[in-house]
C-alpha positions in Angstrom: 35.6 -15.5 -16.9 37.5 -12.9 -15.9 34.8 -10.9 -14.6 33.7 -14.1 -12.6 36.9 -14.1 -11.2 36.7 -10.4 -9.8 33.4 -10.9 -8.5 34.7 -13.7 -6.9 37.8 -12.3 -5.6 35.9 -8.9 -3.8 33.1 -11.6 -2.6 36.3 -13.7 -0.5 37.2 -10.4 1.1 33.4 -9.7 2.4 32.5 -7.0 -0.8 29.4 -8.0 -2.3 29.3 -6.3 -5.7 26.6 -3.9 -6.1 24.7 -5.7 -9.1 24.4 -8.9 -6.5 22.7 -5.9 -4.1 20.4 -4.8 -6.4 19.0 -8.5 -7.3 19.1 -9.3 -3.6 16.9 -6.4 -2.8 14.7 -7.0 -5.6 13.5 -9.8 -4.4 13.1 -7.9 -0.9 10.2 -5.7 -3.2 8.3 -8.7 -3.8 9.0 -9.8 0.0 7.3 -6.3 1.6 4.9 -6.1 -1.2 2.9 -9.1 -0.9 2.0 -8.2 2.4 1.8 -4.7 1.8 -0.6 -5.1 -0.6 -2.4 -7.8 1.2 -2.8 -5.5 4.6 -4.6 -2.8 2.1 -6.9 -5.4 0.7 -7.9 -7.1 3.8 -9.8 -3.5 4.8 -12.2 -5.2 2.3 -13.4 -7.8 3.8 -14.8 -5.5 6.5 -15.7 -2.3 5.1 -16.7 -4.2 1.1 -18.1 -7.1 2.1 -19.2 -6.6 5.4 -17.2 -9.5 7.5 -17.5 -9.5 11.1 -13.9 -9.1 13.0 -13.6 -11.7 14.5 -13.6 -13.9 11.3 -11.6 -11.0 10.0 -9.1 -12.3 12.6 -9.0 -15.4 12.3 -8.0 -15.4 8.8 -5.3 -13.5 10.1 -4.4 -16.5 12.6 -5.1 -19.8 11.3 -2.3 -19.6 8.5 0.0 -19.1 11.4 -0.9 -22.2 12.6 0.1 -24.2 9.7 3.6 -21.6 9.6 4.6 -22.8 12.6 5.8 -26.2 10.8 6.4 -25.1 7.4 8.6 -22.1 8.1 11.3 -24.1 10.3 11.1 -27.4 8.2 11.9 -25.2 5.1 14.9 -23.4 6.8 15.9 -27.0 7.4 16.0 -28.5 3.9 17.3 -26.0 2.7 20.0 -25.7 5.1 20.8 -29.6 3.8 19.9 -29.2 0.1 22.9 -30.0 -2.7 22.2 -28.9 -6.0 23.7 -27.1 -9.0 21.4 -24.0 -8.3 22.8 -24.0 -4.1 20.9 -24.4 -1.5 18.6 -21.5 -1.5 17.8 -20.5 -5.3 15.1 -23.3 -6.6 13.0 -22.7 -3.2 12.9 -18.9 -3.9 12.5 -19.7 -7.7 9.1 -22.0 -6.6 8.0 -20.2 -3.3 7.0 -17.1 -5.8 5.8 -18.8 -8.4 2.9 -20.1 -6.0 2.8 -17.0 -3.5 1.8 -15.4 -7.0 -0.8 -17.5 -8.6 -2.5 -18.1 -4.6 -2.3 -14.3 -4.2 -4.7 -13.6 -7.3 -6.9 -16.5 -6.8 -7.6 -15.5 -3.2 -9.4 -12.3 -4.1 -11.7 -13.3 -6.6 -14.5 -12.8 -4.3 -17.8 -11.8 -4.6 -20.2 -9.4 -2.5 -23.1 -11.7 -3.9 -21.5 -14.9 -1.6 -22.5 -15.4 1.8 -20.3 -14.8 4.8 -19.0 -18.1 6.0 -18.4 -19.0 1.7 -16.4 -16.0 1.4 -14.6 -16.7 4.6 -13.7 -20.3 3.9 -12.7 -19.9 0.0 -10.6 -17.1 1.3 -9.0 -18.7 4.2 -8.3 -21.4 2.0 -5.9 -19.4 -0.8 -4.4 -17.6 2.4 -2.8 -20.4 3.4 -1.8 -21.7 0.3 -0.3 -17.7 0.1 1.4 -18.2 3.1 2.4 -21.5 2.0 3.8 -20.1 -1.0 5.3 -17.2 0.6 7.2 -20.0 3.2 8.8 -21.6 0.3 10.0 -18.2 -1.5 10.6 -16.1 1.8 13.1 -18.8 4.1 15.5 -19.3 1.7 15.3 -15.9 0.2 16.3 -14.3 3.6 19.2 -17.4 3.9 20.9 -16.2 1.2 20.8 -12.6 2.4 22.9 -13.8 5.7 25.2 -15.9 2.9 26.6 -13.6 1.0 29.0 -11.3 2.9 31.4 -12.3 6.1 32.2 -8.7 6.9 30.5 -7.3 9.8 29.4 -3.7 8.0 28.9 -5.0 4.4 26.0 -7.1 6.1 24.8 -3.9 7.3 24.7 -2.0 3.9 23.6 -5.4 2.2 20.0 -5.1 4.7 20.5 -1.2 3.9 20.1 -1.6 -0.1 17.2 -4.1 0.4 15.6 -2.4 2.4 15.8 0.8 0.6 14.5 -1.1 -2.0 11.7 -3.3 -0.3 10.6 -0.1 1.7 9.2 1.1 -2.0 6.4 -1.2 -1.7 4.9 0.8 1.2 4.9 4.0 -0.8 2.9 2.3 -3.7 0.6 0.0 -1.9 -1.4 2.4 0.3 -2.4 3.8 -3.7 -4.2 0.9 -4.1 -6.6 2.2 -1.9 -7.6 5.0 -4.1 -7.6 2.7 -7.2 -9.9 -0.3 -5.1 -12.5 3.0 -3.9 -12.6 5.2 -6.9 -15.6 4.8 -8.7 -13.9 6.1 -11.9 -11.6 2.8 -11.6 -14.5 -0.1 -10.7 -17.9 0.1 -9.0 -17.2 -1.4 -6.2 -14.1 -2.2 -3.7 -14.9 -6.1 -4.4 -14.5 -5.7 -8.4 -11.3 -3.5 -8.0 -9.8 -6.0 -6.0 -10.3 -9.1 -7.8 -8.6 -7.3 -11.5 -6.2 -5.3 -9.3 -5.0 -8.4 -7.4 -3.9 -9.7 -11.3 -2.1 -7.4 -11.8 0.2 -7.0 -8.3 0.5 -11.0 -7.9 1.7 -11.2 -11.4 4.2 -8.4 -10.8 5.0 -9.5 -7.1 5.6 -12.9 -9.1 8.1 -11.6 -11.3 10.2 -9.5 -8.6 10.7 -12.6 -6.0 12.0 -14.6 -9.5 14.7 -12.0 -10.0 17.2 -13.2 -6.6 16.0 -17.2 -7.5 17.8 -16.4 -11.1 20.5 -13.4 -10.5 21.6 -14.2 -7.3 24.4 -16.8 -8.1 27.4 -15.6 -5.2 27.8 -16.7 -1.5 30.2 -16.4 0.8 29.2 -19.2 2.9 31.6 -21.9 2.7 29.0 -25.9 3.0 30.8 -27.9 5.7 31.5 -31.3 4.7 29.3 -32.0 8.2 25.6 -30.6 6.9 26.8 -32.4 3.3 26.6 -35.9 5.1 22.9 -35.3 7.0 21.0 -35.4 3.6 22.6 -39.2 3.6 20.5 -39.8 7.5 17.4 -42.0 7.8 14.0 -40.3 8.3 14.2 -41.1 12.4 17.6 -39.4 12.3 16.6 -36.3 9.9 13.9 -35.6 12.4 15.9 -36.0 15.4 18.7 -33.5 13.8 16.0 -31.3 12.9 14.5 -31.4 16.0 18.1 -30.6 18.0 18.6 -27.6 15.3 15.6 -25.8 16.4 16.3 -26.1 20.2 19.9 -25.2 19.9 18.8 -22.2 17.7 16.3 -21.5 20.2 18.7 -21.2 22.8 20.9 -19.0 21.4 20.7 -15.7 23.5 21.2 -13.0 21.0 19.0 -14.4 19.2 17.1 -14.3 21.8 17.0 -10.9 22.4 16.7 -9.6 19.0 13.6 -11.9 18.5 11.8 -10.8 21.7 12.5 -7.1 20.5 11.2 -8.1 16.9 7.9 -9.3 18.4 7.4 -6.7 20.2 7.9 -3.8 17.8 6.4 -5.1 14.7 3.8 -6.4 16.0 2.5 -3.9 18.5 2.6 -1.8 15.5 1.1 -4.6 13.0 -2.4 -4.7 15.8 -2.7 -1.1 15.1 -1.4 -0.4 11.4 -5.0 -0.9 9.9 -6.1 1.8 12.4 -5.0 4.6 10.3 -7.2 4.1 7.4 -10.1 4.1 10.2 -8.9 6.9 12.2 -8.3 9.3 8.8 -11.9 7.7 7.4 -14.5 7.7 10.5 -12.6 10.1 13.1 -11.1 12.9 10.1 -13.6 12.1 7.6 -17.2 11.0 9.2 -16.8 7.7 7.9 -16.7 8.4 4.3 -13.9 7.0 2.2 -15.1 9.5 -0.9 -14.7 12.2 1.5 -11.1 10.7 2.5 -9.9 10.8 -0.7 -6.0 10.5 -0.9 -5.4 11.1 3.0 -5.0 7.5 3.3 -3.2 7.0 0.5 -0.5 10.2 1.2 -0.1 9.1 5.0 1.1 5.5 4.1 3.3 7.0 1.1 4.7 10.0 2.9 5.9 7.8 6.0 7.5 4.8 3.5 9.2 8.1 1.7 10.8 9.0 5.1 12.0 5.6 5.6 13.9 5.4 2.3 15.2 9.0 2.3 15.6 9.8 5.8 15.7 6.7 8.1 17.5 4.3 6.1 20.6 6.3 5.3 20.9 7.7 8.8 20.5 4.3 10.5 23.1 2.7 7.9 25.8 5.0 8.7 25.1 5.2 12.3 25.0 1.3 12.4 28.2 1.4 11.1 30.0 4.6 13.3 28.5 3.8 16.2 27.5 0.2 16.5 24.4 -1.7 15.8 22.8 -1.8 19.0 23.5 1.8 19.9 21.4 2.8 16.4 19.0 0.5 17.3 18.4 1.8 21.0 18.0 5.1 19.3 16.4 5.1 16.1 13.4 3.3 18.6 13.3 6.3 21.1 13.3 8.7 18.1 9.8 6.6 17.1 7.9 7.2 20.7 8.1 10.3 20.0 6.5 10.4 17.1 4.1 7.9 18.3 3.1 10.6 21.1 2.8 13.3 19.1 -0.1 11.4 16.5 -2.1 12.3 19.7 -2.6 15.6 18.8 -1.9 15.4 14.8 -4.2 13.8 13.8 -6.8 16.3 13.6 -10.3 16.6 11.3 -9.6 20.5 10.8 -6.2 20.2 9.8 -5.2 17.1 8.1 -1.7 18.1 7.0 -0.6 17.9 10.7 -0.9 13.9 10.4 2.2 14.3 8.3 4.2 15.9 11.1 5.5 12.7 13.2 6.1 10.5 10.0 9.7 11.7 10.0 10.7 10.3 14.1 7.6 7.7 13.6 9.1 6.0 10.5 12.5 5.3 12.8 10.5 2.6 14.6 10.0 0.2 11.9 12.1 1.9 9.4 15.3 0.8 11.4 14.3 -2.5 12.9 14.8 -5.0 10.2 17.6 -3.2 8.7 19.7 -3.8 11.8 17.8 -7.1 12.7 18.6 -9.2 9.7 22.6 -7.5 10.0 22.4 -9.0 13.2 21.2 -12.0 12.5 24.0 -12.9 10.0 26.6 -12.0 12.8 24.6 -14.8 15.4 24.7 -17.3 12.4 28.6 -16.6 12.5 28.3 -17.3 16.3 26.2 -20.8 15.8 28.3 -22.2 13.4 31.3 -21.6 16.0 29.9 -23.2 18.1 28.0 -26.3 16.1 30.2 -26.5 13.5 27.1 -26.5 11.4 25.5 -23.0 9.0 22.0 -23.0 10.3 21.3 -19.8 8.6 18.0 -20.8 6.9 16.6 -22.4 10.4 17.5 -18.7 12.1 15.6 -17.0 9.1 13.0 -19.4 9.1 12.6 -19.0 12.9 13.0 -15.4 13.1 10.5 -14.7 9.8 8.3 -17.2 11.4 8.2 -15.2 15.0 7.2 -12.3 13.0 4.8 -13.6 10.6 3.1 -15.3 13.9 3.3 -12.7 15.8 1.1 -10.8 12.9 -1.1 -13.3 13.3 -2.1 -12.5 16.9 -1.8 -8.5 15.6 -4.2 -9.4 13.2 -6.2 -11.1 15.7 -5.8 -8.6 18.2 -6.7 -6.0 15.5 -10.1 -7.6 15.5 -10.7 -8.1 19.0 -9.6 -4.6 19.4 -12.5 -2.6 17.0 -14.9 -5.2 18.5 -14.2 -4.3 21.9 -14.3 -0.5 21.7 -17.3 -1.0 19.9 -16.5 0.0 16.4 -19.5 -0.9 14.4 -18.8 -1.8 10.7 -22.5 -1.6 9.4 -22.7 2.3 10.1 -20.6 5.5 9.2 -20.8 7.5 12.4 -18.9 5.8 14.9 -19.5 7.3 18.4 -16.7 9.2 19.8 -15.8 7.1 22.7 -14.7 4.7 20.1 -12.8 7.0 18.6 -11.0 8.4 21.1 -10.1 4.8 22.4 -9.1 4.0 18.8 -6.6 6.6 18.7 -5.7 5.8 21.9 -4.6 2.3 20.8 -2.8 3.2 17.9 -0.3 5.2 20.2 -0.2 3.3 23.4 0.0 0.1 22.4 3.1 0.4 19.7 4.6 2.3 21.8 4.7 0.2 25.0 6.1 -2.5 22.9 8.5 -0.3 21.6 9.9 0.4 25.5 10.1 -3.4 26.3 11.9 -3.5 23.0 14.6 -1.1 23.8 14.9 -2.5 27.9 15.3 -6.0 26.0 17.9 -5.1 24.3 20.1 -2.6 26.5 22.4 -5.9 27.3 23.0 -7.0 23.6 26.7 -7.8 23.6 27.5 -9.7 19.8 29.2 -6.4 18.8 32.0 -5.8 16.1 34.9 -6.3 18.2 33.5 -9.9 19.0 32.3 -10.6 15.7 35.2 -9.8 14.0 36.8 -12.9 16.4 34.3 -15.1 15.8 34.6 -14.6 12.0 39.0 -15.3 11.9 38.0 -18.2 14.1 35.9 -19.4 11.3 37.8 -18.9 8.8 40.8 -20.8 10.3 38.5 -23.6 11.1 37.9 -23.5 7.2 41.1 -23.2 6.1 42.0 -26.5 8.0 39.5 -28.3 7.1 40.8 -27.2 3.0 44.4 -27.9 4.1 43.6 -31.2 6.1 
């Protein structure tokens, strides 16, 4: 009890104790390696079982389709759900119990199918997956915003789970060699369907660890949200409705969405480009011949991000302020972006490891600060509403990326089709890989300068957050008193 107390006690003054870190970032493992692992499987489709890209892309879009209702309606009801578990915890306890089971049905594919079978059963587990991943993910990143009121702690909070989640994109891109090592299965298509057993069973069991350890908030329920639950169906929808547009107009939001989209997702159309640039431009189109490249240039640059990026942006977030890191940490990744240009070279393939350090500030940083900063703009909403809409700004937010994915995935596509990459031979002919390298730097990296021009008039800084939080909690402590 009188531990509870403690924890309790440091939780009231904005400390989240370091246990509740760990279980929170935990389930940020299982969040980054579903679709880690997913992005290094997909490469099969093409290069094992011979899909064209443009069904390769739409498997990529359609789910997004049916996100676009599911990922706000969750934040919704869970914004409104009463139970002994809270709000968040029996959504993220049955979100990964069905984002794991979908994830190992979907690949148990077969080279012996046809095309259109193996697209259809496989769109069809995708957006169960995604589904799934809906139900787990929204109320998983909810709780993240929940469980500190002080502006930095919010900071190291996305700092620790981040650190932690980024692990699942130095042990993904091994799949690779396990799915394409003939000592490990015959083909790509049998390593995938045992392999995929194995991660969605372990994915699985990481997203159950916040559903059952995380058990502190800081996130006082107003006695307003506990009354909607008690609204007819016309008026549920209605408030529902009015949530979303008043989110949507939110500026800050605003901004840090816009500048989401455009990062991630520039560098989503291209992240598959790697595996092709180090296998048909470095390697002749020979993924024997590749070998661990692949592997050690996904590994190397999630390495940098946990040693290197995440540290430096966490205490610069909190010296300097969080849009300043941001501005920064993104011009440090054009750099890097540029120099790929020349380092990525058949002769010398160690020199592909040279930008990883200023490349991995790009993503490295963004959701680290982004997810800091959205906790501060729920502060803001509730100031002005009254109501704590922090599963609808997850939902939305998560949703903006996972869409814009979507059309990155569907770009992606559109993008080897168009510069004429041919998936039925090795040799690719070097105008198409010269415009393929081309793509992978211009195209990140003009989102990346939008980004940063987006964001240059950001204004929900400490000072201002740190009035909007004692207004809050006055507000609070009359309505206790009252």
């Amino acid at each position: 009890m009188a531990q509870n107390n403690t924890q309790n006690a440091s939780l009231k003054q904005g400390q989240i104790p370091f246990n509740q870190k760990v279980a929170f970032g935990i389930g940020m493992l299982a969040n980054q390696m579903f679709p880690a692992a997913l992005g290094i499987f997909m490469v099969i489709l093409i290069q094992g079982l011979g899909m064209s890209p443009i069904l390769w892309a739409l498997i990529f879009f359609i789910p997004k389709l049916i996100d676009a209702i599911t990922d706000p309606l969750m934040g919704y009801i869970s914004d409104h759900t009463v139970s002994r578990w809270g709000k968040r915890r029996p959504y993220v306890f049955v979100g990964a119990i069905i984002s794991g089971l979908s994830f190992m049905m979907m690949w148990q594919l077969s080279a012996e199918n046809s095309e259109m079978y193996t697209f259809y059963y496989f769109l069809s587990w995708c957006c169960v997956f995604w589904i799934g991943m809906t139900i787990f993910s929204v109320p998983y990143v909810a709780m993240g915003y929940e469980m500190s009121s002080d502006f930095h702690e919010r900071t190291r909070l996305m700092a620790v789970a981040q650190w932690i989640g980024q692990w699942a994109w130095v042990i993904a891109p091994w799949f690779w060699i396990i799915l394409y090592d003939p000592n490990w299965f015959e083909s790509s298509t049998d390593g995938a369907r045992t392999l995929s057993l194995w991660v969605g069973g372990l994915c699985m069991t990481l997203a159950l660890v916040p559903a059952i350890f995380c058990t502190f908030t800081n996130t006082a329920e107003t006695d307003q949200q506990q009354t909607i639950a008690d609204k007819d169906l016309k008026e549920t929808m209605l408030d529902f409705g009015r949530g979303i547009l008043i989110t949507l107009r939110n500026k800050p939001f605003q901004k840090i969405c816009i500048a989401t989209f455009l990062i991630f997702n520039a560098f989503q159309t291209v992240a598959a480009f790697s595996w092709f640039i180090v296998v048909y431009y470095m390697n002749d189109g020979d993924p024997g011949q590749a070998g661990v490249w692949p592997t050690l240039f996904g590994s190397v640059g999630a390495l940098c991000t946990c040693f290197l990026v995440i540290p430096i942006v966490n205490h610069c977030a909190q010296k300097y302020g969080k849009k300043i890191t941001f501005l920064y940490s993104q011009a440090v990744s054009l750099v890097g972006y540029v120099l790929f240009w020349w380092c990525f070279s058949p002769e010398n393939p160690w020199l592909m490891f040279i930008p990883l350090p200023l490349f991995a500030f790009g993503i490295g940083g963004l959701f680290t600060i982004m997810m800091s900063m959205t906790a501060d703009i729920c502060d803001l909403d509730e100031l002005e509403t009254s109501q704590r809409r922090a599963g609808t700004f997850g939902a939305i937010y998560w949703w903006m990326v996972k869409f814009g994915a979507a059309i990155a995935g569907g770009a992606s596509g559109l993008i080897l089709s168009t510069i004429g990459f041919d998936q039925s031979v090795a040799v690719q002919s070097a105008e198409t890989l010269e415009l393929l390298r081309l793509s992978y730097i211009a195209i990140p990296g003009i989102g990346t300068l939008i980004a940063i021009l987006v964001m240059r008039n950001y204004d929900l800084d400490e000072q201002r957050a740190n009035e909007i939080r004692a207004q809050l909690e006055a507000r609070h402590s009359d309505q206790t008193t009252s």
